[in-house]
C-alpha atoms as one frame of an Amber mdcrd trajectory, in Angstrom:
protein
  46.143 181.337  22.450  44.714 177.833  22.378  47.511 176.648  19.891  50.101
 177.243  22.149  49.699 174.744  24.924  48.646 172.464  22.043  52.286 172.985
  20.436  53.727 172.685  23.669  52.049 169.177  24.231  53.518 167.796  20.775
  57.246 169.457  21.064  57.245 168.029  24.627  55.720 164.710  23.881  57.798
 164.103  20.287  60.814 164.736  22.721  60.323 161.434  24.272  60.704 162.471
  27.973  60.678 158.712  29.339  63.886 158.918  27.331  65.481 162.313  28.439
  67.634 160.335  31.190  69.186 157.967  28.461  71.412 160.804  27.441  71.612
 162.773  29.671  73.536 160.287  31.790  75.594 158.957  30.264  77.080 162.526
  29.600  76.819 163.377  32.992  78.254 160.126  34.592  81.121 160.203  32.643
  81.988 163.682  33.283  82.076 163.181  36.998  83.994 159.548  36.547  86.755
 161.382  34.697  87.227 164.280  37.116  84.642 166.969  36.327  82.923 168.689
  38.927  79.911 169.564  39.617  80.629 173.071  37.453  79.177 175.087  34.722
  80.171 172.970  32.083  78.595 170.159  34.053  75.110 171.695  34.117  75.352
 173.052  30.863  75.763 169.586  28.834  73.763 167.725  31.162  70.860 170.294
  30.291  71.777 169.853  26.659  71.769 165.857  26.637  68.771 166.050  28.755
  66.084 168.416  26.250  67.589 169.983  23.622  69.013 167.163  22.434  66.569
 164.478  22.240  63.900 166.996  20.557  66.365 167.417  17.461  66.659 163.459
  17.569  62.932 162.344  18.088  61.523 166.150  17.061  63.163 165.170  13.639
  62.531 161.619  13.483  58.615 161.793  14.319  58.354 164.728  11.241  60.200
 162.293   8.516  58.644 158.903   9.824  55.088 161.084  10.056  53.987 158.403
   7.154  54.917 155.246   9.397  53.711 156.595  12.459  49.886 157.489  11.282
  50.489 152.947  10.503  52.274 152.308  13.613  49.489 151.514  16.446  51.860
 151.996  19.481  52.517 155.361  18.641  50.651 158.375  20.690  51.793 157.795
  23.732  54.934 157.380  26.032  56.696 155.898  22.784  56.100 158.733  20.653
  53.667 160.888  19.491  51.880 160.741  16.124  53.095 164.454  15.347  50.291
 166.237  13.823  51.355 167.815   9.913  50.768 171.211  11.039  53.622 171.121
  13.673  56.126 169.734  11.359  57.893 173.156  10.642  57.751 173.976  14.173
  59.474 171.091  15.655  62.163 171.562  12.970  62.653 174.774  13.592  62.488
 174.332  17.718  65.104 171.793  17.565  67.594 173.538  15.741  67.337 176.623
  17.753  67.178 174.771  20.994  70.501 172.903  20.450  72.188 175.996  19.273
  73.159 177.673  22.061  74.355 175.229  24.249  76.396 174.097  21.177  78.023
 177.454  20.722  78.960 177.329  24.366  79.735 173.834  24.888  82.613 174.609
  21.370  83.399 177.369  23.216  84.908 175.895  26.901  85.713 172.296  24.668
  88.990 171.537  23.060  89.197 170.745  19.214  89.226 167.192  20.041  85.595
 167.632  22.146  84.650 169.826  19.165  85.040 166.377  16.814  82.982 164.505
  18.997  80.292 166.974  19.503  79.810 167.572  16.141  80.201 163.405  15.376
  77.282 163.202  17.910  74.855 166.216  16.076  75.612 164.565  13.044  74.534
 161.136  14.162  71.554 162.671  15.376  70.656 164.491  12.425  71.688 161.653
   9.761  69.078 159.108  11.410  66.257 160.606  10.057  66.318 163.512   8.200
  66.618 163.173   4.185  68.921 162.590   2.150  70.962 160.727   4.314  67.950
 158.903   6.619  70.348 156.048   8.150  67.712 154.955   9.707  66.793 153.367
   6.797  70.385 151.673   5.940  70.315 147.910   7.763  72.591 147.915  10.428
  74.178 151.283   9.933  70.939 152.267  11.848  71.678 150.216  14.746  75.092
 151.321  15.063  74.016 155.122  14.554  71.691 154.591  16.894  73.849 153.021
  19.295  76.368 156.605  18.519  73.425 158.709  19.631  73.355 157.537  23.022
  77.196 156.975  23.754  78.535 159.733  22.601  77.790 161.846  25.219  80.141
 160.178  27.551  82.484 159.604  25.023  82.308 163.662  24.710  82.312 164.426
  27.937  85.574 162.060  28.507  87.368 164.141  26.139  85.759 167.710  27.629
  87.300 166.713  30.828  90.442 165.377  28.815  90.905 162.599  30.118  91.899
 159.706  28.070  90.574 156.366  28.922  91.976 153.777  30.777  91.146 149.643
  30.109  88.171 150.123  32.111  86.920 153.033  30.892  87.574 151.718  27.184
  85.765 148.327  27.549  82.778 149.979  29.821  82.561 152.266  26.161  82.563
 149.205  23.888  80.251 147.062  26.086  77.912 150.212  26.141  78.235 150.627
  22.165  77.268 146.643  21.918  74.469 147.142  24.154  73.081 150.402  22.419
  73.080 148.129  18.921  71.251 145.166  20.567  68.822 148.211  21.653  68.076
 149.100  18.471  67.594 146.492  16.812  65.337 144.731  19.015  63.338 148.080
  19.080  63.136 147.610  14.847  61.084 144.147  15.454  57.684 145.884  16.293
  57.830 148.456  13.627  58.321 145.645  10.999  54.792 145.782   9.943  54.318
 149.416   9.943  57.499 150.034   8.101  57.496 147.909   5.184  53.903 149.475
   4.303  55.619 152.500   4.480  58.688 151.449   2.293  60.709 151.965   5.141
  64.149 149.731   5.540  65.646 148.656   8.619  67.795 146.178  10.449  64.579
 144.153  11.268  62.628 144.959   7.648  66.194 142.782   6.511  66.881 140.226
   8.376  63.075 139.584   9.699  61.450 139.702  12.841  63.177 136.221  14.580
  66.738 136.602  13.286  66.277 140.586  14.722  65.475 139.507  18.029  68.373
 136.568  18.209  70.800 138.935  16.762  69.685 141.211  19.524  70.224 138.297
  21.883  73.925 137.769  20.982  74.776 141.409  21.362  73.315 141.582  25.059
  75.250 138.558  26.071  78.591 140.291  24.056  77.919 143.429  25.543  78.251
 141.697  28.752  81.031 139.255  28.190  83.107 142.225  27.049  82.092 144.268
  30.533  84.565 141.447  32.414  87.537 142.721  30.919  87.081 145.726  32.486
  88.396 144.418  36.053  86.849 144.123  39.498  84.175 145.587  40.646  83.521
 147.678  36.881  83.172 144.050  35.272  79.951 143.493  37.617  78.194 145.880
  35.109  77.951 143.160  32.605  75.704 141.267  34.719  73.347 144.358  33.788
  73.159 143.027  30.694  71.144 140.039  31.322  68.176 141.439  31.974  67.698
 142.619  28.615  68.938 139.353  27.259  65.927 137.162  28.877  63.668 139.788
  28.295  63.614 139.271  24.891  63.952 135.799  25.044  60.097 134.648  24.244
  60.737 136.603  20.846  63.370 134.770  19.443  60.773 132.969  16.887  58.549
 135.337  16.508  57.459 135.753  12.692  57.057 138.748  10.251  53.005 138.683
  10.861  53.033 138.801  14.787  55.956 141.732  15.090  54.039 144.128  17.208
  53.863 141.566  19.918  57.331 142.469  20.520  55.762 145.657  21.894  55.466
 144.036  25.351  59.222 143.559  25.872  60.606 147.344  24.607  57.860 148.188
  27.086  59.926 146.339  29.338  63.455 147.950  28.018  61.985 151.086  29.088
  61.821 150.289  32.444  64.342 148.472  32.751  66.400 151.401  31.592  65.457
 152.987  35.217  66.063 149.910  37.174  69.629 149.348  35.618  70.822 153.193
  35.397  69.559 152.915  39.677  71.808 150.014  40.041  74.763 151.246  37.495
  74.717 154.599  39.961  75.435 152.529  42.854  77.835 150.302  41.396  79.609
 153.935  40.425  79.449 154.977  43.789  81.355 152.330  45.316  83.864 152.461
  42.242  84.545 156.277  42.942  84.985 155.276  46.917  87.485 153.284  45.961
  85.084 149.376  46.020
């Protein structure tokens, strides 16, 4: 009976729930944006986005980086857990069956065109870390499949609504994208250390920690130079961008040896995750009254 809430603990915590919000809106935004209501469909891949899906992504992630982790000193707490060997076979097996049900229904009321995306996005998910295909571990195809996980729920919901998008909604997609790989790779810089004693590649293990963090830079500022195509008021969203920009700013030198000081600023992206999805809501608002 004691191993239960024990197993609970680790399939909740390797879920990231600090995180659950990152893809769950997106899906959930755009679905509403394009003409969705408030329906069953609604709830049922918001739900999905929210849970299910982020424990097959970081469920299967923390079992194949298990070696890194036990090496990486900022894991064990709201940035992952250091999933214990012994729950391995459980998260595995809790992900898969977790995400397929609201699969089954979510192919069910899609289109074959939603069905493409949805199964682009599980395979994203799955190719990231688990063997033989581990893009995580490919430099720069790890950023961008990364970047996949996290926009293609809108991009799925979009079609599951079926609309097609506009300028706006295109460049809001790309500018997202840009930002998502700037994400990424920034988040590589701290692991640096933990994953080359591992053997583990990455954008950052590549290009080192410095050149990470100013490629990182150029993205934020692209993400948000692409954001003013999108017309008034939608192009204010790329001002969002320049938050994340200076935050990384004091890393742009920061060598090899001194990578998990980067730590303090992805602290930082994680809240500032909240901060900018409270202001991108409001900025929707005002779009769908017609600002």
């Amino acid at each position: 009976m004691s191993a239960a809430p024990a197993a609970v603990r680790q399939l909740v915590g390797s879920s990231r729930p600090l995180s659950w919000i990152n893809t769950a809106y997106p899906f959930a935004a755009a679905y509403l944006m394009s003409g969705g209501g408030v329906d069953l469909t609604f709830l049922v891949g918001t739900l999905y986005f929210l849970i299910p899906y982020n424990l097959l992504m970081y469920g299967l992630n923390d079992v194949f980086d298990y070696e890194s982790d036990l090496r990486n000193p900022r894991k064990g707490g709201l940035e992952g857990v250091v999933l214990d060997r012994r729950w391995h076979r459980l998260t595995i097996w809790s992900a898969v069956l977790s995400n397929l049900p609201f699969l089954v229904v979510l192919l069910i009321v899609g289109t074959p065109a939603s069905a493409a995306v949805l199964g682009v996005s599980a395979f994203a998910v799955v190719a990231y870390s688990a063997p033989p295909l581990r893009f995580k571990e490919r430099p720069l195809l790890d950023s961008l499949t990364s970047s996949t996980h996290f926009v293609s729920p809108a991009v799925f919901a979009l079609v599951l609504v079926g609309g097609m998008p506009g300028r706006t909604g295109a460049v809001a997609l790309i500018g997202f994208f840009i930002w998502g790989v700037a994400s990424q790779a920034f988040g590589a810089v701290q692991d640096v250390g933990a994953d080359r004693q591992s053997g583990i590649a990455s954008v950052a293990t590549w290009l080192g920690a410095g050149r990470t963090v100013r490629l990182a830079m150029v993205l934020y500022a692209g993400s948000g130079l692409v954001l003013l195509a999108a017309g008034w008021p939608a192009m204010l969203a790329g001002l969002l961008a320049l938050p994340y920009l200076l935050s990384i700013v004091p890393f742009r030198s920061l060598p090899d040896a001194a990578c998990e000081a980067a730590n303090a600023g992805w602290r930082r992206f994680l809240w500032l995750n909240l901060v900018t999805g409270f202001l991108l809501t409001q900025l929707l608002i005002w779009i769908s009254l017609g600002g």
